[in-house]
N, C-alpha and C positions, 0 to 999 in steps of 0.2 A: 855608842849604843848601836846594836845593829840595823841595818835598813829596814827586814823584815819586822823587828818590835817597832820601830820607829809607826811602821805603814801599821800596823796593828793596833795598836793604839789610837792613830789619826782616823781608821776607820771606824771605830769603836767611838770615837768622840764626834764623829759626822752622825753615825746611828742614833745615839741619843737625845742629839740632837735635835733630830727631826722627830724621834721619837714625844719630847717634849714639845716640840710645835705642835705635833697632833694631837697632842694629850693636852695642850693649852686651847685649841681652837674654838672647841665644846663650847666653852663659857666665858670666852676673851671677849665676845661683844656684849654680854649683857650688861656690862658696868657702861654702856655707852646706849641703853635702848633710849633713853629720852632725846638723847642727841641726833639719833638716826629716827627717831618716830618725827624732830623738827624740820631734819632734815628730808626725808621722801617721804614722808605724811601716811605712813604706818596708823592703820587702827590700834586702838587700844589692845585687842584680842588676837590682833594679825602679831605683833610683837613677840607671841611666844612662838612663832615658827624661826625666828631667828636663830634661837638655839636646835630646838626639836628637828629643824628643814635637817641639820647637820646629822646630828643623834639619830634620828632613823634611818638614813642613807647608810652612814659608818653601818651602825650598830646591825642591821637590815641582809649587808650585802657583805659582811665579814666573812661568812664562809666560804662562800665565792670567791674572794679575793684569797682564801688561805688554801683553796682547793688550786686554783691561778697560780697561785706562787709555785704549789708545788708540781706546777705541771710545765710551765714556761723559765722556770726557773727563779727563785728569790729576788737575785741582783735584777733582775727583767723587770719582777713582777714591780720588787724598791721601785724602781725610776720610774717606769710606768704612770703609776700612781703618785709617786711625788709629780709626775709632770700634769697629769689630771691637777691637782690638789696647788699649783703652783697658777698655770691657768685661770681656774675657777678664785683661785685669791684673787687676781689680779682685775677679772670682771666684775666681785662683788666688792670691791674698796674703789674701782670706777661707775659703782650701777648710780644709775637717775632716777631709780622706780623702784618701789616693794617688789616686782614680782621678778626684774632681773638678780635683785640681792638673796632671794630664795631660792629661786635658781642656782646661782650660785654656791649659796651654800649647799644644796643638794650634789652638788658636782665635787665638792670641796669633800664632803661625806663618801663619796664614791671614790674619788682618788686616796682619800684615809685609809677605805675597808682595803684596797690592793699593798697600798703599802706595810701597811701596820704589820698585820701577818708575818711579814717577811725580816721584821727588825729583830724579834726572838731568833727566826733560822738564822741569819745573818750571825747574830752573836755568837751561836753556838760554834758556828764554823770556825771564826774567830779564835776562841779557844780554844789552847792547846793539852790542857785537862780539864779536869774537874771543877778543881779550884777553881782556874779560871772561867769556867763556862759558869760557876756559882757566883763569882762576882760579879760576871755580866750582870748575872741575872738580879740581881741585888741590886745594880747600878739603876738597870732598866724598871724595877719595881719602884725603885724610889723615887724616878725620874717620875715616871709615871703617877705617882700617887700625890706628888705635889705641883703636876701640872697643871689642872684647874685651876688652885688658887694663886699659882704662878701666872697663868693668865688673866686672872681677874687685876690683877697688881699692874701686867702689864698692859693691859687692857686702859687704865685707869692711868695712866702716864704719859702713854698716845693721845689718851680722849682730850685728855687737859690742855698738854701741851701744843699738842699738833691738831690731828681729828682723829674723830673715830674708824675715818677709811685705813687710817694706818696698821689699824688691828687685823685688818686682812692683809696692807700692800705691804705688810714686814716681812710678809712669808714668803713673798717672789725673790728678794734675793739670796736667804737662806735655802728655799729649798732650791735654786738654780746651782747655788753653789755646791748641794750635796748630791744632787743629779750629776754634774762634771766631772766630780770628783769620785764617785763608788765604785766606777765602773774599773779605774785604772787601779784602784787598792786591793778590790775583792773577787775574787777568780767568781765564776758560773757556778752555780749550784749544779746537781745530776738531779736531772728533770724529769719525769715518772710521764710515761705512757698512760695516755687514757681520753675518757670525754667528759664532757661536763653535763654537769646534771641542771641543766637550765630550769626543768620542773621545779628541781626542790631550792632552786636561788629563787623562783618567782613565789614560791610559796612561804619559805621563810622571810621572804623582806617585806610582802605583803601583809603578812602576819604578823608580823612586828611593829609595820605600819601603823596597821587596824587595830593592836592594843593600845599603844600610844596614844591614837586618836581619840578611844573610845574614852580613856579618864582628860585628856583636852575636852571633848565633850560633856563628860559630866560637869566642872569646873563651870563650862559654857552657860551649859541648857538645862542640865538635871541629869542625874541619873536614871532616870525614868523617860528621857526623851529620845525617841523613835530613833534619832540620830546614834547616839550613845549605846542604844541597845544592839541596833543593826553593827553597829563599829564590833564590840566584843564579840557577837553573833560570828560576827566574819571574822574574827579573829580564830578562836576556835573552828570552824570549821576548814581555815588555809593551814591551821599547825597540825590537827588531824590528818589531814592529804600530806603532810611535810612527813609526819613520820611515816604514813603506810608507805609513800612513796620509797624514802629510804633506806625503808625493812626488804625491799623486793627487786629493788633494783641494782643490777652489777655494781657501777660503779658510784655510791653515792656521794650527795656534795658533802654529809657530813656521816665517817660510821658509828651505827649505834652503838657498836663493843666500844667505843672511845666512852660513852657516858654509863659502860657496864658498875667499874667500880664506883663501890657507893660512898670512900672518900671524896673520889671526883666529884661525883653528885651533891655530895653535902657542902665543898667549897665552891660550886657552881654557886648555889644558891646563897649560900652566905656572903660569897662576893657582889650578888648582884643585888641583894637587900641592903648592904651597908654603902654597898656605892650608892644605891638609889635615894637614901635616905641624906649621904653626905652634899649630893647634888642638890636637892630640895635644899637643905640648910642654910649651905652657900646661895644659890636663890634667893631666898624670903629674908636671910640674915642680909646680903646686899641690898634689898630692897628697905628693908629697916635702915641702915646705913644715910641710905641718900634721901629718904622719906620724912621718917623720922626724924632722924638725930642731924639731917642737913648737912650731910657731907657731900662733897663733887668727887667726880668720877677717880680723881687722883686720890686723894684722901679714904674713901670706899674702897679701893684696892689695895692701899696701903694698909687697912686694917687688919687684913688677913694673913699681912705679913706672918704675926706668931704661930697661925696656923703652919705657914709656909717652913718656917726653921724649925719649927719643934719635928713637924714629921720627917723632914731631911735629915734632921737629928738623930732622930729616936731608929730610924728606919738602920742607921749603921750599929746600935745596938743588937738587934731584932736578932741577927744567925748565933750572937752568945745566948741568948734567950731561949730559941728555938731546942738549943744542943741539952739549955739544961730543963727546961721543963715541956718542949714538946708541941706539935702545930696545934691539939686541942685544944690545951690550955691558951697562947695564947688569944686563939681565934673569940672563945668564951669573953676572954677579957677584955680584948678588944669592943666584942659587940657589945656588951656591959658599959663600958666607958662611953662607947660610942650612946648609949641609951639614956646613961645620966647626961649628958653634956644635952641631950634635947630636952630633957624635961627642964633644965639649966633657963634654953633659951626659950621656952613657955613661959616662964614665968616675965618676961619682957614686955612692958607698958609705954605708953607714951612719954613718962618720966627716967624713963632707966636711964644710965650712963655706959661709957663704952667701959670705964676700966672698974666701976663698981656692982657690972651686971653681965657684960657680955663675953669679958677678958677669960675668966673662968670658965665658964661652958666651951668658950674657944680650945682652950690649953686639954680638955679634959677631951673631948673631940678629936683633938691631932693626936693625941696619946693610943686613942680608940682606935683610928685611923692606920699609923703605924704598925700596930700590932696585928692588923689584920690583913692588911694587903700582901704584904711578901708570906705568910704564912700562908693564905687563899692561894696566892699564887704556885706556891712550890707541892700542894696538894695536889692543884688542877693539871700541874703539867710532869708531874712524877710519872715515873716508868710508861715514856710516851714514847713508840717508836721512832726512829729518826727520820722516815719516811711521809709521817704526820703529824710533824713540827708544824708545819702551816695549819694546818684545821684543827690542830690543839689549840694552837695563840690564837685563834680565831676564835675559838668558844670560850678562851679565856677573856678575850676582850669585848664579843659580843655581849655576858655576861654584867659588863662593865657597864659598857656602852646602851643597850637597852636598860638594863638596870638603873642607870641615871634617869634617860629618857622615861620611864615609867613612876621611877621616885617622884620628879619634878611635876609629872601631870597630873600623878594621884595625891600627892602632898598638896600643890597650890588648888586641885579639888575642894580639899575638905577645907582649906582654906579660903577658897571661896565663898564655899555655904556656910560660913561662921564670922565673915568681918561684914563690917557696917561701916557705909559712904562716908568719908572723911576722916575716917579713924583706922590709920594702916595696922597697928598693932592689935586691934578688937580681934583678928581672926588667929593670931600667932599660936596662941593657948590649947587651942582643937588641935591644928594644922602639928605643934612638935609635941604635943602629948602621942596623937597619931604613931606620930613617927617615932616616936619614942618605943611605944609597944610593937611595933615592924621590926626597930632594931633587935629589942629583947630577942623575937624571933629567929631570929640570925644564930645569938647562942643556943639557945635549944638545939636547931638545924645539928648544928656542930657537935653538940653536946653526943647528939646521938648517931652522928654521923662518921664522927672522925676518931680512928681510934687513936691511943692516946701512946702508942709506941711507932707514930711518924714525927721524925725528928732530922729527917733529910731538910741539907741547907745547901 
């Protein structure tokens, strides 16, 4: 075999790699929050910044990190930020305190948004055609799309076995090993002249922030409280300064002809409605898990398992799919499936069972799931110049990434204003009914968005 396919491949399997580390990291400690609330004496309500601290960092400062990439160069930008995101593991799987483990996560989120970005450029480079640069991308959608629940699994294997610090100190030796190694596989990218628009990184991360907060807030205090209102208030008013700023300024962090086409538009938003809703799911359904039905962290992650194969599954299907009926249709179908599978887990009481109640919704979920993500994806980043490959994969994964962060705080909202003390299950019915008509949402979006002769794979 020759040395160059040989290095070709070995980089391609470092990339995904860490691509999957980061796309696990999200929600690899929540199957452990009772263990880390015993151990550093976490509030009840402090607990959801474990995941969120991460989620709005990532999700926040992606653009930035994809504007970085392409100005420092990808391979730069990779290590970079793996070495942020290597770090930051290694202080929050040794923290003594809530507020260094949030910290850390926040630094963990900030080393993610430089890296992430750069895994797509990376790839593409890689390939030698089409084909191959399809593959990648195939590989990288799929990786990506069953790395939360890959995380929850292995989240739940660390927590049992060993502890829960190990959900963080897993990542220092993987990613030291992929820092070492990328530099001598993958030549430099050509690095684009320019400056950075630091205005529109402080106003999109803020505002990403401040929505976030504001449905954490409601869930808190109410929707009606001072807190809550001021949070969305500042929310819109920093994404209003985000766009005037980037309509008028030379060089913007993000351009708006990138979000001209209204396919793009339409798989932006479908991406971030089904991701957000599939994040909330996994949430409340692992909470059900270990509440409920009294499983430990190990068993709890294990559950997800069928989630986990069926999408890995289904996902090497998806480019037959795509050739013969088209991104539309799938996307419709997806978000359909994606909408029965919560109405499924609504119906879940304190008597359900996992394989007489929840197995079903699971299966009908990863089906949804599959069918949406690589087709979202190949939407979002169709006919994108090769020069804004990074701030493409940035709005494709900020997408994601807030999208979650926003699922989880508006879904466990209305969840909140609907259970009753002692009874975890009381609130489930509101909370995936909800989400149920969010997802429906999503096909519409599509319905009317995406025409129905994109068939690119």
């Amino acid at each position: 075999m020759p040395k160059t396919l040989i290095h070709r491949k070995t980089a391609l399997a470092i990339i995904l790699t860490v691509q999957l580390m980061l796309a696990m990291d999200f929600l690899i400690v929540v199957v452990s929050l009772k263990n880390i609330q015993t151990d550093l004496g976490f509030t009840a309500s402090g607990l959801s910044w474990i995941p969120n601290a991460f989620g709005l960092a990532f999700g926040g400062l992606l653009l930035l990190g994809g504007r970085l990439g392409d100005m420092i160069g990808q391979v730069k930008a990779f290590q970079t930020g793996l070495a942020i995101f290597v770090i930051a593991s290694l202080t929050g799987g040794l923290a003594g305190s809530p507020e260094v483990l949030i910290i850390a996560r926040i630094l963990q989120g900030a080393g993610s948004a430089l890296a992430a970005p750069s895994v797509l450029a990376l790839i593409s480079i890689l390939a030698r055609n089409e084909d191959e640069k399809n593959r990648g991308l195939s590989l990288f959608i799929a990786v990506s799309s069953v790395g939360a629940s890959v995380g929850l699994i292995l989240g739940g294997a660390l927590t049992a076995f060993i502890s829960w610090r190990w959900s963080l100190l897993i990542n220092v030796p993987v990613g030291a090993i992929a820092f070492a190694a990328i530099r001598f596989i993958v030549p430099e990218t050509i690095k684009t002249k320019g400056k950075v628009d630091f205005f529109g990184a402080f106003t999109g991360a803020f505002g990403s922030a401040a929505l976030v907060f504001g449905f954490i807030s409601a869930g808190e205090n109410g929707w009606s409280s001072p807190v809550t209102i001021v949070s969305f208030c500042s929310a819109a008013v920093l994404f209003i300064l985000f766009v005037w700023v980037e309509s008028r300024i030379a060089e913007p962090l993000l351009k708006l002809s990138i979000l001209k086409p209204k396919p793009r538009r339409g798989g932006l938003a479908v991406m971030a409605v089904i991701v957000g809703m599939h994040f909330a799911a996994l949430f409340l359904i692992l909470q059900y898990f270990q509440q409920v039905l009294g499983y430990n962290p190990l068993l709890a992650g294990c559950a997800y398992l069928p989630l986990t194969m069926t999408v890995f599954i289904l996902s090497n299907f998806v480019p037959a799919l795509l050739k013969r009926y088209g991104v539309r249709t799938l996307l419709i179908t997806g978000s359909i499936l994606v909408a029965v599978s919560l109405v499924g887990f609504s119906r879940l009481t304190g008597s359900s069972t996992y394989l007489g109640d929840v197995l079903l919704p699971l299966l009908l979920h990863s089906a949804g799931i599959a069918l949406v993500f690589i087709p979202g994806s190949i939407v979002i980043l169709e006919n994108v110049a090769d020069q804004d490959a990074g701030i493409a994969s940035g709005v494709l994964q900020i997408s994601q990434q807030i999208g979650g962060a926003v699922g989880i705080a508006a879904i466990i909202s209305v969840y909140t204003a609907n259970a009753h003390a002692q009874d975890f299950s009381s609130g489930l019915q509101a909370a995936f009914l909800i989400a149920a008509g969010i997802a429906l949402m999503a096909a519409v979006i599509a319905m009317f968005s995406i025409p129905g002769k994109i068939t690119k794979t």
